[in-house]
Chimera marker file (.cmm) of the C-alpha trace (Angstrom):
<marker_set name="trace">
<marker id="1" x="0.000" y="0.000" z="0.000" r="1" g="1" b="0" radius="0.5"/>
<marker id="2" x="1.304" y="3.529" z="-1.011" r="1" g="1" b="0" radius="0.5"/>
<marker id="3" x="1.034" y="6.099" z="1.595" r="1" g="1" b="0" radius="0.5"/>
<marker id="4" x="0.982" y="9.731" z="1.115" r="1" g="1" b="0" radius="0.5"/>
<marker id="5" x="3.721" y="11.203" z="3.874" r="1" g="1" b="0" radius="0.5"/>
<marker id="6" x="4.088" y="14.512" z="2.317" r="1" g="1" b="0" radius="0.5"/>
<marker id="7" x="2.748" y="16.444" z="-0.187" r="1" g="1" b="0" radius="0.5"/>
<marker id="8" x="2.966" y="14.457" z="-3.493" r="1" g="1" b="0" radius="0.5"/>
<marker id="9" x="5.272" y="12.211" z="-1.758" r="1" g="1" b="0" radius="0.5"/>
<marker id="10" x="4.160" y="8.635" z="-1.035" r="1" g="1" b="0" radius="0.5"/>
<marker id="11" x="6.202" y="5.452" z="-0.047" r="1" g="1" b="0" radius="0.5"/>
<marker id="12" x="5.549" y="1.739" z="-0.313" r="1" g="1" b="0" radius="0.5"/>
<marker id="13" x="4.906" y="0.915" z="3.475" r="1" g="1" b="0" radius="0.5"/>
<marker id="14" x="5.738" y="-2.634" z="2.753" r="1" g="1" b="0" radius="0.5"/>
<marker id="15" x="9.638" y="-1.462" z="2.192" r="1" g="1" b="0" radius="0.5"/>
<marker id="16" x="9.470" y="0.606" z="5.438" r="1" g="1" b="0" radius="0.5"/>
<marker id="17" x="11.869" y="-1.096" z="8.339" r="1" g="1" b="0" radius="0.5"/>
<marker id="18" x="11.269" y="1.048" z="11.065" r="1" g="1" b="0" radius="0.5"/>
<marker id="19" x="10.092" y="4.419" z="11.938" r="1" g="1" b="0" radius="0.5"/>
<marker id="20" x="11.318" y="7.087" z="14.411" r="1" g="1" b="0" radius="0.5"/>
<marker id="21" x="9.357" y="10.877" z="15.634" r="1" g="1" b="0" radius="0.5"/>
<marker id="22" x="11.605" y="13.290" z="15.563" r="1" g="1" b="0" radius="0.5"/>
<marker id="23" x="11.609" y="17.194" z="16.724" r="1" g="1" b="0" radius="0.5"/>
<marker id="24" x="13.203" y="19.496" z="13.870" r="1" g="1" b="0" radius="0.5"/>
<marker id="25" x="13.556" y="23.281" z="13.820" r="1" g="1" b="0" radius="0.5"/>
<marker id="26" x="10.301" y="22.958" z="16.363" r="1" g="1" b="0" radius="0.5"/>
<marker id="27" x="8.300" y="20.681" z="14.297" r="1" g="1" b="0" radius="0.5"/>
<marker id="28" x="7.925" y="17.192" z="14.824" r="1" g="1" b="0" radius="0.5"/>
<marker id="29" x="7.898" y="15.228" z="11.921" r="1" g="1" b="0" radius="0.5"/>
<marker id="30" x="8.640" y="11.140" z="11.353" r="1" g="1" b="0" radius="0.5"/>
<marker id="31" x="11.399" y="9.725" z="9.668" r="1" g="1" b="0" radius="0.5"/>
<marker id="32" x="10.419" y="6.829" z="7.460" r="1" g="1" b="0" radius="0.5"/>
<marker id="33" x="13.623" y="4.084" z="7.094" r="1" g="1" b="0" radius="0.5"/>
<marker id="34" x="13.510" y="2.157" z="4.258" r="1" g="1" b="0" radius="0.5"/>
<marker id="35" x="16.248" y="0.639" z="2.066" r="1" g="1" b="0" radius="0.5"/>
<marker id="36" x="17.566" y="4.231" z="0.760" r="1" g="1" b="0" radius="0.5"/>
<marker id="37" x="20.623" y="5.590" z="2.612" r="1" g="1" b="0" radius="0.5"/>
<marker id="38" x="18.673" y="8.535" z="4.354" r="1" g="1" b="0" radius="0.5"/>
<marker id="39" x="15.285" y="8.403" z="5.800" r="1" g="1" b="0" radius="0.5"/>
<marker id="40" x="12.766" y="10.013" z="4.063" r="1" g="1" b="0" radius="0.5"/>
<marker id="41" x="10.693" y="12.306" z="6.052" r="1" g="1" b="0" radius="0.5"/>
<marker id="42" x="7.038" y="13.238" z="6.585" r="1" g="1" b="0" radius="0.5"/>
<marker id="43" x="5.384" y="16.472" z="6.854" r="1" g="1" b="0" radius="0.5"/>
<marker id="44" x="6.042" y="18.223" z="9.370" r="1" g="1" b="0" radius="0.5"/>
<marker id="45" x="3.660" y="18.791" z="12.382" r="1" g="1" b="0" radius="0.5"/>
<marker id="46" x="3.177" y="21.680" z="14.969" r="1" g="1" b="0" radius="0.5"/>
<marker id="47" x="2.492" y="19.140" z="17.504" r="1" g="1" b="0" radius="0.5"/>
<marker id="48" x="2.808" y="15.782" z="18.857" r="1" g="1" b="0" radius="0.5"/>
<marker id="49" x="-0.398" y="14.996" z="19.220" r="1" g="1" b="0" radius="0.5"/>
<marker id="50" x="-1.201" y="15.711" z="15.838" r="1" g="1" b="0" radius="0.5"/>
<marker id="51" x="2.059" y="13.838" z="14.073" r="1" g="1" b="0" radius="0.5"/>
<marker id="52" x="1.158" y="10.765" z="16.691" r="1" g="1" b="0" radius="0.5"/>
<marker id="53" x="-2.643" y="11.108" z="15.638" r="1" g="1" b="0" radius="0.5"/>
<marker id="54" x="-1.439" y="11.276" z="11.844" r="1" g="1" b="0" radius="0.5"/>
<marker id="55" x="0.604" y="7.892" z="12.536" r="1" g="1" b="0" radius="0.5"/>
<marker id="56" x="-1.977" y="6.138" z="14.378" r="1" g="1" b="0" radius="0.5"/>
<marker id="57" x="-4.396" y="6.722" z="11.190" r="1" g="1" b="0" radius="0.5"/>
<marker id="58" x="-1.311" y="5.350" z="8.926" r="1" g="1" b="0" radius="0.5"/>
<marker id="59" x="-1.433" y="2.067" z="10.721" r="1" g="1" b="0" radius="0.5"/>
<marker id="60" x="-5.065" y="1.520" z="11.023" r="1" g="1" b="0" radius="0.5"/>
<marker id="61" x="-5.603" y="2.132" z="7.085" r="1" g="1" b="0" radius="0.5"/>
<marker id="62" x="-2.117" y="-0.255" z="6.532" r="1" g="1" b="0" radius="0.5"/>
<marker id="63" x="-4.024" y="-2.519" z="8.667" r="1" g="1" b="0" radius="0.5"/>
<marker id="64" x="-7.218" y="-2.807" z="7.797" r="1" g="1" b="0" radius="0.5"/>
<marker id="65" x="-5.735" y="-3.207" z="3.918" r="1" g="1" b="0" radius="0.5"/>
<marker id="66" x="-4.370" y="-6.430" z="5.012" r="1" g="1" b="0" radius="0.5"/>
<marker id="67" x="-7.279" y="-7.764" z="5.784" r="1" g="1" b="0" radius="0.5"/>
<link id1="1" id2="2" r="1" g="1" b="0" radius="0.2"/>
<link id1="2" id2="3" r="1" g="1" b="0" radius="0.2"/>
<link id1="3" id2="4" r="1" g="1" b="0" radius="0.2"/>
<link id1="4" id2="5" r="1" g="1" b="0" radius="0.2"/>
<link id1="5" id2="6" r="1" g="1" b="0" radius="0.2"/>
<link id1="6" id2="7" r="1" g="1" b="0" radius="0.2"/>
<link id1="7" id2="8" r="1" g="1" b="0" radius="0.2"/>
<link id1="8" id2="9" r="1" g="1" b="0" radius="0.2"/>
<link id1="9" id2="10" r="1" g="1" b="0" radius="0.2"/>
<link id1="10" id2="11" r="1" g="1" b="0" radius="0.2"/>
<link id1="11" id2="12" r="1" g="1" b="0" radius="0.2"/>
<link id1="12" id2="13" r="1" g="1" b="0" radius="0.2"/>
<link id1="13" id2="14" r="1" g="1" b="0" radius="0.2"/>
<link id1="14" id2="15" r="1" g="1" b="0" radius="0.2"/>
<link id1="15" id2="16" r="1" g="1" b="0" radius="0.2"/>
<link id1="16" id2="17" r="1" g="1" b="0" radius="0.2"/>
<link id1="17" id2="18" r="1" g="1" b="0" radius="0.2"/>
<link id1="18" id2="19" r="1" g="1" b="0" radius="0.2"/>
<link id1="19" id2="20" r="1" g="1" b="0" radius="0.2"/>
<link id1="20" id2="21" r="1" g="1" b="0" radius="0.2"/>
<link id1="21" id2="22" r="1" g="1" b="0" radius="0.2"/>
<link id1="22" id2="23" r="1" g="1" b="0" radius="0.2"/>
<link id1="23" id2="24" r="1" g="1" b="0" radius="0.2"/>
<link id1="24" id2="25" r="1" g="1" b="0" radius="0.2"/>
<link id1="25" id2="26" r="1" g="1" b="0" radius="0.2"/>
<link id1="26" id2="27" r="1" g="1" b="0" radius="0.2"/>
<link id1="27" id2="28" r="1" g="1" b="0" radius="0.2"/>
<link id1="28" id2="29" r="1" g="1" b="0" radius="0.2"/>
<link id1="29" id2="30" r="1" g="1" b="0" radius="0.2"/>
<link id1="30" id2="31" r="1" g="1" b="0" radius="0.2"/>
<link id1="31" id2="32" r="1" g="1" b="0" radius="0.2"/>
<link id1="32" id2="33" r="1" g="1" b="0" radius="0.2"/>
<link id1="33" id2="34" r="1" g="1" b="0" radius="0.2"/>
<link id1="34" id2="35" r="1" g="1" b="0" radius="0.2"/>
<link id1="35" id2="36" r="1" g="1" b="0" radius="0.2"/>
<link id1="36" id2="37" r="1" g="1" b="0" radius="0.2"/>
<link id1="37" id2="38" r="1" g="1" b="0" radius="0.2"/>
<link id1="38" id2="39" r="1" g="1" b="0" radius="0.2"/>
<link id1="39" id2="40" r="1" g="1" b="0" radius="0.2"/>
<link id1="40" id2="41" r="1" g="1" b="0" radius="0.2"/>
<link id1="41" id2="42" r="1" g="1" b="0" radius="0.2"/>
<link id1="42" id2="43" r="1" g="1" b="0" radius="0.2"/>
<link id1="43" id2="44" r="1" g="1" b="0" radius="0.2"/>
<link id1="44" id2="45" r="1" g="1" b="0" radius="0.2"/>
<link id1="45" id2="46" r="1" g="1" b="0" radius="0.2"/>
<link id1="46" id2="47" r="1" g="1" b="0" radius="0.2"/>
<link id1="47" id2="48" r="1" g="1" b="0" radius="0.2"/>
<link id1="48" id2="49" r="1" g="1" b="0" radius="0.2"/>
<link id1="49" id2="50" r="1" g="1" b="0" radius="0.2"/>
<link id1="50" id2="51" r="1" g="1" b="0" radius="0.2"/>
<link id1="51" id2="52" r="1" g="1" b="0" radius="0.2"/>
<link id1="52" id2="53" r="1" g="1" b="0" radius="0.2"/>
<link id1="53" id2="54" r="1" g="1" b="0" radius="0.2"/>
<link id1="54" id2="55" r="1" g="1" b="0" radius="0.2"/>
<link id1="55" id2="56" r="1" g="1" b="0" radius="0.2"/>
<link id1="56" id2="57" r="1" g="1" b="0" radius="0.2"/>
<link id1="57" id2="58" r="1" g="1" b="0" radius="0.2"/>
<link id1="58" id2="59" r="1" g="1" b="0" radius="0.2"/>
<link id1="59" id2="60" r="1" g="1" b="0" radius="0.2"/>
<link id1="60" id2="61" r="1" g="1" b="0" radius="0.2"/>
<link id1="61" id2="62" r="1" g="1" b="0" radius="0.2"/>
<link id1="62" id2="63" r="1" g="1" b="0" radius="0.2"/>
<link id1="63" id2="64" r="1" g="1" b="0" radius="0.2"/>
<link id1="64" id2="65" r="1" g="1" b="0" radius="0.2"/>
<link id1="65" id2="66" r="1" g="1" b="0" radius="0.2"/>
<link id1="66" id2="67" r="1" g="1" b="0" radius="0.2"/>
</marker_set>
């Protein structure tokens, strides 16, 4: 399943290995780690809530897919 993380910017979640909240220039945002040297990151978010909220919804809709 291809998941939007970004604007115009999706990823194959099957190919992600592990993922990591981060806090940049005030802004938390997730790092994505998949076989490319860096990790490719999401949007940013103002706060945690809402980047942990965002992430939550990710892994319900991966999921649910599955089934």
């Amino acid at each position: 399943m291809f998941q939007e993380i970004d604007e115009n910017f999706y990823i194959f979640l099957n190919n992600v290995a592990g993922v990591k909240l981060i806090k940049e220039n005030d802004k938390y945002i997730w790092l994505f780690y998949t076989n490319h040297p860096e990790p490719l990151k999401s949007k940013p978010f103002d706060t945690k809530e809402d980047a942990v909220i965002w992430f939550k919804n990710i892994k319900y809709n991966f999921y649910r897919s599955k089934e």
